[in-house]
Biopython code that builds the backbone (N, CA, C, O; Angstrom):
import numpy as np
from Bio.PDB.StructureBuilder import StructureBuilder

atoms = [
    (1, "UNK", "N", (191.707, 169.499, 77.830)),
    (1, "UNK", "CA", (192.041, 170.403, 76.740)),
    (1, "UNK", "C", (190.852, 171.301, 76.399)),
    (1, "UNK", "O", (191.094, 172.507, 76.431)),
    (2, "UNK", "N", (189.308, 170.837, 76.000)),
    (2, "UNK", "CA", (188.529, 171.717, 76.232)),
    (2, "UNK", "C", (188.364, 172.721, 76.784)),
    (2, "UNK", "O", (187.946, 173.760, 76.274)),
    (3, "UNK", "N", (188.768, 172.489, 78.247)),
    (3, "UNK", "CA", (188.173, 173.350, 79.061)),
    (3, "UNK", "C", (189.448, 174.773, 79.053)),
    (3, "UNK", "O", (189.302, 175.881, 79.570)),
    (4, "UNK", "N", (190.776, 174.193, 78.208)),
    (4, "UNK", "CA", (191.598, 175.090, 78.172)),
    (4, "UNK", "C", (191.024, 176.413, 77.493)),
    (4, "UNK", "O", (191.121, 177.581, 77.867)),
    (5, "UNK", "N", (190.269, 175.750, 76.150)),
    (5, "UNK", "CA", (189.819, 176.655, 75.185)),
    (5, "UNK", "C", (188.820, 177.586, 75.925)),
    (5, "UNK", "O", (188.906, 178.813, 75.986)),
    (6, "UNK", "N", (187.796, 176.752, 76.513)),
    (6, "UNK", "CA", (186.882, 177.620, 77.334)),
    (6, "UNK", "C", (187.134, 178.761, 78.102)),
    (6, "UNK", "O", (186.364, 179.717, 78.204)),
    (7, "UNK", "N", (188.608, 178.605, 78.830)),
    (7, "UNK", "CA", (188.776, 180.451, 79.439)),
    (7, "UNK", "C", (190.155, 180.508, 78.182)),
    (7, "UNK", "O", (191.025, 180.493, 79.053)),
    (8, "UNK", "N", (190.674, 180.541, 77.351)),
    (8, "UNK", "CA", (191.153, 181.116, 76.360)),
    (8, "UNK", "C", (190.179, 181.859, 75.779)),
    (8, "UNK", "O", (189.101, 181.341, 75.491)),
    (9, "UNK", "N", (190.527, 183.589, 75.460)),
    (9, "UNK", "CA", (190.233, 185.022, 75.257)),
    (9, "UNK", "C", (190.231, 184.690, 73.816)),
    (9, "UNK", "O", (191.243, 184.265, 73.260)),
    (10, "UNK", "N", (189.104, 184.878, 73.204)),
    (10, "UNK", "CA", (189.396, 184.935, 71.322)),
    (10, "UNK", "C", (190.415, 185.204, 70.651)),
    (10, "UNK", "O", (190.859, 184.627, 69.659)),
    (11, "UNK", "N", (190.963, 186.490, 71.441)),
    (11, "UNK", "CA", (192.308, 187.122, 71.168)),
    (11, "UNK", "C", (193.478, 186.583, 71.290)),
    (11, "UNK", "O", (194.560, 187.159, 71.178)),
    (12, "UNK", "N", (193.203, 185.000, 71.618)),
    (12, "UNK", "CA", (194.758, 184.388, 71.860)),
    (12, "UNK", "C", (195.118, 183.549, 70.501)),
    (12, "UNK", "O", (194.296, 183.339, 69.609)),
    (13, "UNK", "N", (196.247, 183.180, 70.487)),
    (13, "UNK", "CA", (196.626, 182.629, 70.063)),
    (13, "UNK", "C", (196.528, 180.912, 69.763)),
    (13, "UNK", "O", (197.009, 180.133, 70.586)),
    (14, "UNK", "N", (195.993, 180.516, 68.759)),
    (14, "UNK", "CA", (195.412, 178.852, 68.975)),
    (14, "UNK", "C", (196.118, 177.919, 68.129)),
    (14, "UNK", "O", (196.667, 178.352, 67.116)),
    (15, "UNK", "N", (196.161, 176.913, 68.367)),
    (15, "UNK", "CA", (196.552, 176.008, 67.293)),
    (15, "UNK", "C", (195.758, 174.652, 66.901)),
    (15, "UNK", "O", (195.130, 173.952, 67.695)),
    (16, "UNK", "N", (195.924, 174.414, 65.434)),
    (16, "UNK", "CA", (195.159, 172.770, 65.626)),
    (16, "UNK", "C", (194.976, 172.123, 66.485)),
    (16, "UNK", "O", (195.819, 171.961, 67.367)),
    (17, "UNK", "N", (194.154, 171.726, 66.485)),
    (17, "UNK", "CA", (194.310, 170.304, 67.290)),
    (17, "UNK", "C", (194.882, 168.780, 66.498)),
    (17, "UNK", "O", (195.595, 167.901, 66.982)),
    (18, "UNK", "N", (194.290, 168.869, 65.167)),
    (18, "UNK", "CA", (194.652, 168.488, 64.840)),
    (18, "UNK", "C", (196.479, 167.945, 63.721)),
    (18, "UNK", "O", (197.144, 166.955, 63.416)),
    (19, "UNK", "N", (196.453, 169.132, 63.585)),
    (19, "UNK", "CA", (197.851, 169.194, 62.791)),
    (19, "UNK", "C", (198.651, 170.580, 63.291)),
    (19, "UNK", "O", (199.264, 171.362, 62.564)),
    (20, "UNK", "N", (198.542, 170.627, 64.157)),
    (20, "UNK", "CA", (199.785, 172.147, 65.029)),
    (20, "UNK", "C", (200.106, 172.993, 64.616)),
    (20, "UNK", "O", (201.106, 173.572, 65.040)),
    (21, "UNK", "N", (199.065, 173.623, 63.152)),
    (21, "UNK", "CA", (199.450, 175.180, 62.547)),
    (21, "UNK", "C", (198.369, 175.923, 62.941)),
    (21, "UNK", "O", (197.159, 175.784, 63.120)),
    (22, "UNK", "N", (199.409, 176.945, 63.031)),
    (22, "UNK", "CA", (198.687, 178.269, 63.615)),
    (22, "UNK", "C", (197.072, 178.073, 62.890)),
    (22, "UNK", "O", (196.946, 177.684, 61.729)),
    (23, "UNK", "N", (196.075, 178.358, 63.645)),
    (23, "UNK", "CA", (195.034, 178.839, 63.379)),
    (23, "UNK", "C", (194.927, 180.667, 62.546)),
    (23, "UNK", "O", (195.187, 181.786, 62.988)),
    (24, "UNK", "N", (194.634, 180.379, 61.774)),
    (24, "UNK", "CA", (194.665, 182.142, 61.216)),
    (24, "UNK", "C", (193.554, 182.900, 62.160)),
    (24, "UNK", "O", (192.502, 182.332, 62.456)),
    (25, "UNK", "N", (193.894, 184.335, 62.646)),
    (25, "UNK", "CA", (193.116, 184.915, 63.165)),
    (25, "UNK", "C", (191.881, 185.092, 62.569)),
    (25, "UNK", "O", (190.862, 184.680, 63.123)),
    (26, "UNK", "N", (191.862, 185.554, 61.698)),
    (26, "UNK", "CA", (190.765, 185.630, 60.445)),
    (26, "UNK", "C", (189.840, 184.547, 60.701)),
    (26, "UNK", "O", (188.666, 184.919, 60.679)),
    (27, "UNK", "N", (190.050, 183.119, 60.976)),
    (27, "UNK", "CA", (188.957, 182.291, 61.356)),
    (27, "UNK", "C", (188.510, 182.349, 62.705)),
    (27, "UNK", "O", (187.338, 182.201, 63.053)),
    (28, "UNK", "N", (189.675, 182.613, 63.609)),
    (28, "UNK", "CA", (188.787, 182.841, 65.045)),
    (28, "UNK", "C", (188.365, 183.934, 65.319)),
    (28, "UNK", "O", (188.084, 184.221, 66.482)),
    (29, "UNK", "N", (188.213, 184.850, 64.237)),
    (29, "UNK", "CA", (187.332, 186.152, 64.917)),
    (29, "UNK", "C", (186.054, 185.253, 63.821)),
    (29, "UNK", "O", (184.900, 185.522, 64.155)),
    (30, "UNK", "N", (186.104, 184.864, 63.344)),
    (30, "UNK", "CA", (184.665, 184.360, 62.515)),
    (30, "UNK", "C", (183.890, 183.554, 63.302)),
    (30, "UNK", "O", (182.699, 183.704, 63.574)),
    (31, "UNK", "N", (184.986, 182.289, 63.812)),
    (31, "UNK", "CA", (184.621, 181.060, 64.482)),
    (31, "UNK", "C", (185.538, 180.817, 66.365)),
    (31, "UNK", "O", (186.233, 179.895, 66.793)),
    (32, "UNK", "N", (185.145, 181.925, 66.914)),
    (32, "UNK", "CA", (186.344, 182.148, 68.483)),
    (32, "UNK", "C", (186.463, 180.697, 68.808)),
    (32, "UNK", "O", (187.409, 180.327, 69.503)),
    (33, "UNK", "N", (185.245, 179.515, 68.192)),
    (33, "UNK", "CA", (185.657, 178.254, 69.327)),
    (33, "UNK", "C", (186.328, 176.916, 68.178)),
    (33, "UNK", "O", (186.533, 175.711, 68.324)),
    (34, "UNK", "N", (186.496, 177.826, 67.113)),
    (34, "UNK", "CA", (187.151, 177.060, 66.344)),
    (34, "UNK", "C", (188.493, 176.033, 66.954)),
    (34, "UNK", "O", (189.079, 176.430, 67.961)),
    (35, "UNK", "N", (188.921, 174.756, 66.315)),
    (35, "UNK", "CA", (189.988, 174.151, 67.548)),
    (35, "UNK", "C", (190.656, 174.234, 66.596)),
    (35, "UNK", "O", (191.773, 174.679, 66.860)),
    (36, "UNK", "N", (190.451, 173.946, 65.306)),
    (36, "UNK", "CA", (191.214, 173.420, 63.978)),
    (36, "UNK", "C", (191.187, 174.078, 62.671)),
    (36, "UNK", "O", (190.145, 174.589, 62.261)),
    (37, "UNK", "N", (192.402, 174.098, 61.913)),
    (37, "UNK", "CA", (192.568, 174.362, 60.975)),
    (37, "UNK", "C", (191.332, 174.363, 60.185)),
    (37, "UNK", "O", (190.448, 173.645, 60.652)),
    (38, "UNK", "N", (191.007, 175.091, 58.931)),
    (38, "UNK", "CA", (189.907, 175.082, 57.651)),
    (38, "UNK", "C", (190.121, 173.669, 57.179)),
    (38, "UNK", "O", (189.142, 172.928, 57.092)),
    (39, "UNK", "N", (191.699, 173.104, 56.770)),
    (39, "UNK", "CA", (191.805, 171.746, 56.188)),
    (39, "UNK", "C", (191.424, 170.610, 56.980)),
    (39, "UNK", "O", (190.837, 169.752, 56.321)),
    (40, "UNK", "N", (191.519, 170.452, 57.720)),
    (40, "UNK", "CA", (190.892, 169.783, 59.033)),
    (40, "UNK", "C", (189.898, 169.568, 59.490)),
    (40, "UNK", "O", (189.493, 168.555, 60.061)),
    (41, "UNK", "N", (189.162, 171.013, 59.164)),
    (41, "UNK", "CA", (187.718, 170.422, 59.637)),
    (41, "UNK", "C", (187.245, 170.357, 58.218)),
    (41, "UNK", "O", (186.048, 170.108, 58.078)),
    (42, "UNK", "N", (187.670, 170.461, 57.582)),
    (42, "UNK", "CA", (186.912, 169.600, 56.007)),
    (42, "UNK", "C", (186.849, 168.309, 56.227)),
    (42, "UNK", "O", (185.915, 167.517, 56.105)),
    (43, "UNK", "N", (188.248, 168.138, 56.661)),
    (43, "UNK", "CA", (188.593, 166.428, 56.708)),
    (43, "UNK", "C", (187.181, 165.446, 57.864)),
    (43, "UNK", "O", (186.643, 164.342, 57.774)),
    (44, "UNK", "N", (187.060, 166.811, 59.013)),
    (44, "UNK", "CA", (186.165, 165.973, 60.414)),
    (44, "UNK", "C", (184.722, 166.224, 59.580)),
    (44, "UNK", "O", (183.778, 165.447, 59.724)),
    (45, "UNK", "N", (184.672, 167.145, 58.881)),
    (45, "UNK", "CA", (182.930, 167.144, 58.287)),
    (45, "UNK", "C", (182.887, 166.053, 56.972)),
    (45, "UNK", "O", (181.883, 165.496, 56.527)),
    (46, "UNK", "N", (183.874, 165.963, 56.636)),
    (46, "UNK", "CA", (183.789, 164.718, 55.531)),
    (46, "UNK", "C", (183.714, 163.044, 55.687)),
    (46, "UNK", "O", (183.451, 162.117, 54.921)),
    (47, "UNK", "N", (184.084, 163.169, 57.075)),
    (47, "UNK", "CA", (184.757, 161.693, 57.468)),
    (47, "UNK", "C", (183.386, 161.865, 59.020)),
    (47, "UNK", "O", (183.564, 161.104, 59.972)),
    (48, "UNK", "N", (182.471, 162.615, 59.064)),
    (48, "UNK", "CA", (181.871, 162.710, 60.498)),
    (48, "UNK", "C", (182.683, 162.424, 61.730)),
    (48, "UNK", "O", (182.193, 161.507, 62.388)),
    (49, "UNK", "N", (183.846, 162.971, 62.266)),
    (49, "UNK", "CA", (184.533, 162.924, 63.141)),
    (49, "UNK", "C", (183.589, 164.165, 63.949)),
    (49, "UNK", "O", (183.161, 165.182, 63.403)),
    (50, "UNK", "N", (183.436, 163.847, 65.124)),
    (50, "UNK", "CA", (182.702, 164.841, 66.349)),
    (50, "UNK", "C", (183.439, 165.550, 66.688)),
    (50, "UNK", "O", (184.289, 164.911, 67.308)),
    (51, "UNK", "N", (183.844, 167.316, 66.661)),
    (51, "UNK", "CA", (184.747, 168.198, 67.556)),
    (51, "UNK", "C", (184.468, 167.200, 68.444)),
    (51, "UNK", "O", (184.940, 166.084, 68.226)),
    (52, "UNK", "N", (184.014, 167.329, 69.085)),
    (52, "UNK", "CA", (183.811, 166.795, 70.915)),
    (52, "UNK", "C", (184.631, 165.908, 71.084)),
    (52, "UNK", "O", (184.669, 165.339, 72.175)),
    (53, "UNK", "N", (185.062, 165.733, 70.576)),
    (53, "UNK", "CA", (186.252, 163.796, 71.331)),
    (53, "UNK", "C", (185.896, 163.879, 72.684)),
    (53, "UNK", "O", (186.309, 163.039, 73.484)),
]
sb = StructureBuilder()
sb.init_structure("model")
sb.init_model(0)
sb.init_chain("A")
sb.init_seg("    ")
for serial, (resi, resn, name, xyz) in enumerate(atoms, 1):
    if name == "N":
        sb.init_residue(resn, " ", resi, " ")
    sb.init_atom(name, np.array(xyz, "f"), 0.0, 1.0, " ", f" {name:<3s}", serial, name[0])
structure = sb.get_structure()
């Protein structure tokens, strides 16, 4: 799945990883390698969950 993101174009279309809603564009032009929702990664920076799985 990583490596999907890796040749995925900023310009595409993404979704959680964690909970399957659309990613808003607005965060991946901020954050292009973003995987997850804003609520989500509150949840992985609160709880120290590693993007990286």
């Amino acid at each position: 799945m990583r490596q999907a993101h890796q040749n995925t174009p900023a310009s595409a279309v993404r979704y959680c990883e964690d909970c399957g809603i659309l990613i808003p564009a607005a965060r991946l032009a901020v954050l292009p390698d973003a995987v997850c929702c804003v609520d989500y990664q509150a949840l992985r920076e609160a709880y120290g969950v590693d993007q990286h799985r």
